[in-house]
N, C-alpha and C positions, 0 to 999 in steps of 0.2 A: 478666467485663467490669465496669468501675466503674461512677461514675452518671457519672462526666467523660465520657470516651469514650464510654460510650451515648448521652449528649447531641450529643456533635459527629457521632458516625455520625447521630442522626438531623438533624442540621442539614442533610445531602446528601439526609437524603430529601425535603426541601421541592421540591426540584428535580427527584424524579421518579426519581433516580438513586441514592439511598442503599439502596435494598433491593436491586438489583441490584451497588452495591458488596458488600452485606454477602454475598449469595451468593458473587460471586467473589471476595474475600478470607481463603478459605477456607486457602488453601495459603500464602497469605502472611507472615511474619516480623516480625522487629523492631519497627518502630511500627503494621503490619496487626493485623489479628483473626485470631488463632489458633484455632479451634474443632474441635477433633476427634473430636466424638464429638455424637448427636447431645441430648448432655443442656446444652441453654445455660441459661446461668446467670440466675436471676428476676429483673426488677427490683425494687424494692425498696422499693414506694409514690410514686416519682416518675416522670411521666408525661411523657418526654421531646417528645411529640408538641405539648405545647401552645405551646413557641415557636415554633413553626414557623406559627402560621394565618395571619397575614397574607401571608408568603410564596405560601401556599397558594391563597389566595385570588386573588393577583396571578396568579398561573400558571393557573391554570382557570379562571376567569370564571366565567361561570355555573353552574358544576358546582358551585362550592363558595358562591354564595351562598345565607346562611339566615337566619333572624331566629332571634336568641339569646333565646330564647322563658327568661325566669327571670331573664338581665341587669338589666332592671329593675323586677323586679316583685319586691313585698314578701315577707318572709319567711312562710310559711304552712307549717302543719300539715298532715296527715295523716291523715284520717278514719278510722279503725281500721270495719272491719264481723265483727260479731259473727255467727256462722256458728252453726242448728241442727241441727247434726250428733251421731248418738248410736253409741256405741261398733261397734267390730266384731263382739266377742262377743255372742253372742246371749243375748240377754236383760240385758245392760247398759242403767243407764236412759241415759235423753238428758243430754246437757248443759245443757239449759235448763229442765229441770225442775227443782219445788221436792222435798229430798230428804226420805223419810219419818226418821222418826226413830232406827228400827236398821237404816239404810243408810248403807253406809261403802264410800269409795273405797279402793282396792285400791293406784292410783298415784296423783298427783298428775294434774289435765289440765292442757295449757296451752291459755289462749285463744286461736284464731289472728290478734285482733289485736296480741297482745304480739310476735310473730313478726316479725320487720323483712323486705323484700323483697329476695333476693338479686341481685346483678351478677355474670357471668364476662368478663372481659376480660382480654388479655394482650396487649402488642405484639411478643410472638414471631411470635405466628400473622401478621405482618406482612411477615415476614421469606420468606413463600413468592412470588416475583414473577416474570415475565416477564424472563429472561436477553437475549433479543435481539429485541424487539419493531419491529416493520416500522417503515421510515428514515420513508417516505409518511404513515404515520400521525398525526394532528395529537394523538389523543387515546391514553390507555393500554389496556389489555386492561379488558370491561367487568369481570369478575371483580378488584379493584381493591383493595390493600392497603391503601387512604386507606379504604373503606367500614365498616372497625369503627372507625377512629379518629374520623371524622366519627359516627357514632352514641355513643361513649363522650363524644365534646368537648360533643353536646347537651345529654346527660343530665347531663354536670356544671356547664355555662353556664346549665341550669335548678334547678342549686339541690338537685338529686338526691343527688349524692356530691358528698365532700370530695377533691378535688386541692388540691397545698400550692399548684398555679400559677395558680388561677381563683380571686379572690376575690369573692366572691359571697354569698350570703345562702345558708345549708343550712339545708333544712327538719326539724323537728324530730325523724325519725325517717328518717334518707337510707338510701341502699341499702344493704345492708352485701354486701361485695367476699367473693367465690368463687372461689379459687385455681385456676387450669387446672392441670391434671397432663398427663402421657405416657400416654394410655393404655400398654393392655401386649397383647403379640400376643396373650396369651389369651382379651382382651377383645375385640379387632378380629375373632379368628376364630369371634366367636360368627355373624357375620353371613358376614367375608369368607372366602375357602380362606385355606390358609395361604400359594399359591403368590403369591396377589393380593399377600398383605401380603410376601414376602418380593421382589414385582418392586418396591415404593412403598419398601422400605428400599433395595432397592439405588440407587436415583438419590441417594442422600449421598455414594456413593464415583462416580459418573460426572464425566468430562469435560464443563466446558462444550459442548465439539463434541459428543460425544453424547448430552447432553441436548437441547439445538435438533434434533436428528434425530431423539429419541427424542419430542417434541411431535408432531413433524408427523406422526407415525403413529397418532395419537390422535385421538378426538374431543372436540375444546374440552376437551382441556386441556392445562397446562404445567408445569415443574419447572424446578427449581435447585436446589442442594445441599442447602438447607434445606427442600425442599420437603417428606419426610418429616417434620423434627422439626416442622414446622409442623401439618401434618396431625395427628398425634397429638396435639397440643396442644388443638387442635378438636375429636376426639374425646374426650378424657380432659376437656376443658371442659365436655361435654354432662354425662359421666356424674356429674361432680361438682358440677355444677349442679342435674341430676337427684337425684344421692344428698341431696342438703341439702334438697330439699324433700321425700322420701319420708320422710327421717328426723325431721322436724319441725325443723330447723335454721334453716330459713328457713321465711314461707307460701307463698311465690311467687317464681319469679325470671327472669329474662334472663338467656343466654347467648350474649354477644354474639363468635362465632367464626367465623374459617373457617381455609382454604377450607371450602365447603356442603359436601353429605354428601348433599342425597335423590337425584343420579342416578346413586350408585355402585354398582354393580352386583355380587353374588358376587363376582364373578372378572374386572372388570374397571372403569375409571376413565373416568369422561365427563361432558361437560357442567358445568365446572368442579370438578369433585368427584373425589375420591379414596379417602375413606374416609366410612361413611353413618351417618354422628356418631349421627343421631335414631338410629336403629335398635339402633347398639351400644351405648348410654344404654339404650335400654328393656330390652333383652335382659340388659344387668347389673344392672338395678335389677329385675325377675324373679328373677333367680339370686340377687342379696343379700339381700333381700325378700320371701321367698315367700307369708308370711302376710298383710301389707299389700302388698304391688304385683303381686297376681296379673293384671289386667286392667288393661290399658293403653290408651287412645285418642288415635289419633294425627291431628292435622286438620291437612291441608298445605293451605295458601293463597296459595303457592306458581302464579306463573303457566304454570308450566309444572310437567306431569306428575310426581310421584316415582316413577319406576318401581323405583327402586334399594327403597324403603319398601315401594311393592308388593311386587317380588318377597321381600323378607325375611319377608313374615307371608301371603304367600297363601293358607297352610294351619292358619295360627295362629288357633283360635278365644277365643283371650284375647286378642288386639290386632286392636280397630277402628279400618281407616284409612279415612278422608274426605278427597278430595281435592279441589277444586274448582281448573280449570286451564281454558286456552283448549288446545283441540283441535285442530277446524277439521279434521276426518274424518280426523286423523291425523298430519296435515303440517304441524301444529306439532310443534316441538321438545319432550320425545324421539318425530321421527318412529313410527307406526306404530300398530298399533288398540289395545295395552297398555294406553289411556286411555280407553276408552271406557264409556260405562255397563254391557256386558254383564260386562265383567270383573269379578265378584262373589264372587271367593275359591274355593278348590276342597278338596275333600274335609272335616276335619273346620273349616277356614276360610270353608266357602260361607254367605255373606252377610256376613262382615265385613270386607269390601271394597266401600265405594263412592267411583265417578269421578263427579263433576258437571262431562261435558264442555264447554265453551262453544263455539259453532259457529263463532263470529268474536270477533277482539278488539273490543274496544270498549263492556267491559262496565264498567259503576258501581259505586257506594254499591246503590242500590235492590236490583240483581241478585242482589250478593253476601248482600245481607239476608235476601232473599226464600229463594236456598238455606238461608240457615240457618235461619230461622224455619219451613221446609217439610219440609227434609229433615233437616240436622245437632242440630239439638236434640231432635226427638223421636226420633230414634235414638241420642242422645246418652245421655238421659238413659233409657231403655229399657237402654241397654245397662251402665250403673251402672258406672263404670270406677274405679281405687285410682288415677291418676296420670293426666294430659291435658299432651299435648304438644303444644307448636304448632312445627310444621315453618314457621319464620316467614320464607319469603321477600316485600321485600317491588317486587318489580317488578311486581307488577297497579295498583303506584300511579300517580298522576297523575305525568304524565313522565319516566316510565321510557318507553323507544321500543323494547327490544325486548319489552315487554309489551304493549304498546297498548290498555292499559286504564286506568278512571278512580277509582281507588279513593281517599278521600281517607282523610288520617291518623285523620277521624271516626269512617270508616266501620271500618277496624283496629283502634280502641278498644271498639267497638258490638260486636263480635266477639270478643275478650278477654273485652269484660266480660258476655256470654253465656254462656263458657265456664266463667266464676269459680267459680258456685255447686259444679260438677261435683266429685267427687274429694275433699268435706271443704275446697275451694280450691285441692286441690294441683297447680297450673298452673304447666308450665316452657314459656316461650318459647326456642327457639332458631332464631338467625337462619341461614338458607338463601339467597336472591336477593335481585333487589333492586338496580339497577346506577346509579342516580340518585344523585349522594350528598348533595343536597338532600331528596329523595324519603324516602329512606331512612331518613335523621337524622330528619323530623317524624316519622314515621310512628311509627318507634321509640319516641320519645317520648310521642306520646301513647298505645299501649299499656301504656306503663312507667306513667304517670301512672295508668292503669286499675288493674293490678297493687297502686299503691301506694292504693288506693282513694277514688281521685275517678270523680265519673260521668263520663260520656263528654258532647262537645257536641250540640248537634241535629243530627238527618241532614234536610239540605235535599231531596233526592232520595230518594222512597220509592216510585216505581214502578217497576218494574222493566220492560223492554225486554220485548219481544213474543219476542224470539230467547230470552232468558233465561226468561222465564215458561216458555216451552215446554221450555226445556231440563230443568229443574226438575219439571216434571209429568211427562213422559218418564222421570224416576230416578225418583219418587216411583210411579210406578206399575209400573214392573221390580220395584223393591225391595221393592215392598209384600206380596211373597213370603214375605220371609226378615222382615221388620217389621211386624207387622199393626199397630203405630203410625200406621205412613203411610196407613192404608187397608187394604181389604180385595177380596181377587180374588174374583165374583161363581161359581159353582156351579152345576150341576144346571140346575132350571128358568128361575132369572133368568138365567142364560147365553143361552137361547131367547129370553129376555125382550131377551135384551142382541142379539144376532143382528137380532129383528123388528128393532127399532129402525133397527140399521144399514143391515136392507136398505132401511127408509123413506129414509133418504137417502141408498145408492146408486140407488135408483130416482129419487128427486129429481137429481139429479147427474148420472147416468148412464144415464139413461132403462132399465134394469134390468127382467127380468122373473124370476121363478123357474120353473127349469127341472125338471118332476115326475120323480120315480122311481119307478116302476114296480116294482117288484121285494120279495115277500115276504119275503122271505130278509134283506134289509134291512133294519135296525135305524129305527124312527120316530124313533130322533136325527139321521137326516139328511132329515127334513121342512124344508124352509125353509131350507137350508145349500145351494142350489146356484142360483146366478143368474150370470144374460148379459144382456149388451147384445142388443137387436133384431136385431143385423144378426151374429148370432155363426153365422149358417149361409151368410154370404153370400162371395163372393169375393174376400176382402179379408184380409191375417193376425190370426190368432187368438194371444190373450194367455192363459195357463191358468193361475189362479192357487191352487194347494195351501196350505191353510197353518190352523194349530191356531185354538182360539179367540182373539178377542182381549180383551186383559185387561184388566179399567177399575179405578180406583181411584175407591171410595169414603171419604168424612169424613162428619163432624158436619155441615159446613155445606153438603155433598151431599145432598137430599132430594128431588130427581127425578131420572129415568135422564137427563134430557139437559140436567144440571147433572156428570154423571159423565166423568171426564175417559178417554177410550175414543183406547188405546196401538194403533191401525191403522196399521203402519208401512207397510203396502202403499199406502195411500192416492196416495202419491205417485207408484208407480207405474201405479197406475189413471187415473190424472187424463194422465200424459205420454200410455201407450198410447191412452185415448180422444181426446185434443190431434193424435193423428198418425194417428189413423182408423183403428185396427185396433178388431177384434170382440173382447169380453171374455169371460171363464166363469170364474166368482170362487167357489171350492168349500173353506167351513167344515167341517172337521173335528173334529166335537164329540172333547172326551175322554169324556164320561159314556155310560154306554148308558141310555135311556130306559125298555126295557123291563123293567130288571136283575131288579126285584121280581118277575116273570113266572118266570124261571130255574128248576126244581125242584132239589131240595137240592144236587145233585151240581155242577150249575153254579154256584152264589150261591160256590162259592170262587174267591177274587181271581186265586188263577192261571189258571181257566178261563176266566172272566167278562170275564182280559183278553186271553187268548186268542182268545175269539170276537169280541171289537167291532175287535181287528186285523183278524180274517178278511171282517169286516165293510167294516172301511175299503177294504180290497184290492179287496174285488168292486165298491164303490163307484165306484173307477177305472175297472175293466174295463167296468160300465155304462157311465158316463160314455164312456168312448171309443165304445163301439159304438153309445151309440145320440145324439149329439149334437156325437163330435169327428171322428172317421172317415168318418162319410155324409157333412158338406158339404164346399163349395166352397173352402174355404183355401186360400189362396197359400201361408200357410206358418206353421208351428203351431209357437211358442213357451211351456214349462212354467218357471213361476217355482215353487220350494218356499220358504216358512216354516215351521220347527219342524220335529217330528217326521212332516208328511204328506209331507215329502220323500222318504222311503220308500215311501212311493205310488208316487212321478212313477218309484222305479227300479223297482219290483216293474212298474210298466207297461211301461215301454220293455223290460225283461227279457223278460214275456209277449206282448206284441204287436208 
């Protein structure tokens, strides 16, 4: 295709309707677009989209109003920031020391402010769109072809990059431009099967008729002929967006692509996504890389889940992913628990996987801070990563509607530029959600502005919501398992210590008594681990509540037990069952055995030791029923398990 006819095809898409020409003109002749294959040809440093904006403008109304933030503001520099980062090899000095005198560099370094800041954009990836979008409709699919072009027209209206068609003032060190490529299947199938990618090629050769049939069997998503070569554009965008700054090519860069990529799954496409860019990016830059891009750190902020991200590194313990997303116990989109804080990686991946769910939308600046200044930096920087990727959807912003959150373009910059230091700097942005295209375009921009190193503005909003603080202490004391950054899980004696405590305020709460046990044979770890309500022998139903210690995180600025943020997820239902009048028995199941030091030699080994405090918990139960749940008067005896004493509740019902 020339640049003539590239321009006049995009002249139709001002109207909404030229990327759906360009899909159905596939099979067409003479004066159409011929394209048979899905390798379309590059354009060639002319940016056919920018006559088109006032059009644009006329047609959308407030979608497409923005302030051309760089129009007219003076020309201005680029603060370079000098990084003290010292070699990989061990025992290489630093960079910023002074060198002794029979010390001699091996290669040359480069500074990373000589490094200019990478851009990936392409208007192919534009070419993926809605074939037959509903008559009723006043607006397009939020997934929207205009949303890289409204993000590339900011960043050049500000003076970022040179377009021959924006004249404008460029700063004296602008982006420099990162060519998308095709991925290649061998790249796609490091994440997807091979059957996935071999169904996302076949929709090149499908009928319009069954592609619209082949949508509606999907979840949120769509195709057209181009929808493949589009998709591989976006992936092969990531990785060489990726590759340029692993390679020291650039220090930093935006990868402004789609369609997104975090909810595509193994072996199947959803939630606008098709192929899971981030992932095949990391996974190539792993394999080209081995000695600088071992470990990878992926933070999606993204307002909804990456499960596609999740599931590719579950068990991956060189790639940490941080997600922070609105939830909402599941029934946010991608429905189901995949998002929730317990989801913490599995086998040799357990612990580098954390969700910070949000319970409802409507979270801010302050929220999103407060996770990261709580949770995401000090596991950040604990976990020391060659490469940080921002899975950068950006729909938790200020009006975007199906995010329903208020994040301002501030607060996107404050976050970037937390992340900077990480990695020697080597931070790729790649865009994900995000369906505002006003929203979108600041936001963008001023992470771009972070990247190219300006500080970020003041954040007006610094407290974070009561819903958020809790959410965030909730992760931070799961995780403080697998992170002893965040805190620390208390042991042994302060466990008892942590117990009294609680029973002081379920007995405050709950008018609570401790119910004694009798029984030699029983372990004195379960002194003070068994309490009821007054009335738990009376005629009214009984609530049973089994469940392991509970876990508190301690800090620095934790220095009483009831400054410790104490993770009682029962609490809530203690409080409904006593609200509706039933009798309570709330039964702590230490892990430690209290007497262990007592054991003669044969015992003190771990497998006996934990053989008997099981034997222990079991009879605990069987007390427990015979002499406090079976004598009374219950209407009718309900057992709640937590953890591992859920084994209890079946070793009971089993026996009795």
């Amino acid at each position: 295709m020339d640049i003539d006819s590239e321009i006049l095809v995009s002249s139709s898409f001002a109207t909404g309707q030229g990327e759906r020409e360009m899909a159905r003109g596939l099979n067409k002749s003479g004066n159409g677009i011929v394209i048979a294959s899905t390798e379309i040809p590059d354009q060639d440093g002319v940016e056919e989209d920018i006559a088109r904006d006032r059009t644009i403008s006329q047609h959308h109304g407030s979608h497409a109003n923005f302030t051309a933030r760089g129009t007219s503001e003076p020309e201005h520099a680029v603060q370079g920031r000098v990084k003290a980062s010292s070699l990989r090899e061990k025992g290489s000095p630093s960079k910023d020391v002074l060198m002794e005198g029979d010390t001699a560099w091996t290669t040359p370094m480069i500074q990373p402010k000589l490094l200019p800041t990478g851009l990936c954009y392409d208007v192919r990836m534009r070419y993926h769109c809605e074939l037959d979008p509903p008559k009723q409709r006043l607006d397009f699919h939020p997934e929207d072809p205009r949303r890289i072009y409204h993000i590339y027209r900011e960043l050049c209206q500000a003076g970022l990059y040179k377009d021959p068609q924006i004249n404008v003032p460029i700063i004296d060190k602008p982006l420099e431009r990162i060519r998308a490529r095709d991925a290649t299947a061998s790249e796609i199938c490091l994440v997807h099967d091979p059957r996935h990618y071999e169904f996302v090629a076949g929709t090149a050769g499908m009928s319009d008729d069954d592609l619209v049939h082949l949508e509606r069997q999907y979840d949120s998503v769509y195709f057209n002929k181009l929808t493949f070569a589009s998709a591989l554009l976006s992936a092969g965008g990531a990785i060489e967006t990726c590759k340029a700054v692993v390679s020291g090519k650039v220090k930093n860069a935006i990868a402004v692509i789609r369609p997104p990529g975090h909810h595509a799954e193994c072996n199947r496409p959803m939630g606008f996504c098709l192929f899971d860019n981030v992932s095949v990016a990391a996974k190539v830059c792993q394999a080209d890389y081995p000695e600088t891009c071992r470990k990878v750190l992926i933070l999606d902020w993204d307002v909804h889940h990456g499960n596609g991200i999740q599931q590719a590194f579950y068990l991956d313990p060189n790639v940490l992913y941080i997600s922070i997303h609105v939830h909402e116990d599941g029934t946010f989109y991608p429905p189901g628990p995949f998002g929730d804080h317990f989801h913490c990686g599995a086998g040799p991946g357990l612990g580098k996987n954390i969700n910070v769910p949000w319970p409802i939308k409507g979270m801010g600046d302050a929220d999103y801070l407060y996770a990261f200044q709580q949770v995401v930096m000090p596991v950040a920087y604990d976990f020391n990563p060659d490469l940080v990727i921002i899975a950068a959807g950006f729909d938790a912003a200020v009006g975007d509607q199906l995010g329903g959150c208020f994040v301002t373009p501030t607060c996107y910059a404050h976050m970037a530029h937390m992340l900077s230091p990480l990695a020697n700097g080597k931070l790729v942005v790649c865009l994900e959600g995000g369906y505002n295209l006003s929203s979108i375009s600041k936001s963008a921009l001023a992470v771009v502005r972070t990247l190219l190193g300006e500080p970020p503005d003041r954040i007006e909003e610094t407290t974070p919501t009561k819903s958020g603080a809790a959410t965030v202490k909730m992760v931070r004391a799961y995780q403080c398992r697998f992170w002893p950054c965040l805190g620390s899980e208390s042991k042994g004696g302060s466990k008892d210590a942590l117990r009294a405590y609680q029973k002081q305020q379920m007995c405050d709460e709950f008018d609570m008594i401790e119910l004694s046990v009798f029984r030699d044979r029983i372990s004195r770890s379960f002194k003070h681990q068994v309490l009821a309500t007054v009335n738990y022998a009376d005629k009214v139903p009984l609530m049973i509540f089994f469940h392991d210690p509970y876990h508190h995180q301690t800090g620095p600025e934790m220095t009483r037990l009831e400054d410790t943020e104490l993770n009682d997820t029962l609490n809530w239902y203690r409080q409904w069952a006593f609200k509706e009048g039933f009798a309570i028995i709330d039964v702590n199941f230490p892990n430690h055995v209290a007497d262990a030091d007592e054991l003669d030699e044969l015992d003190s080994d771990k497998e006996l030791e934990y053989a008997k405090h099981m034997a222990e918990r079991a009879e605990l139960a069987i007390y427990l029923w015979e002499n406090y749940i079976e004598p009374n008067d219950s209407t009718a005896i309900f057992f709640m398990g937590i953890g591992s004493p859920s084994k209890e509740i079946v070793y009971l019902l089993n026996n009795r």
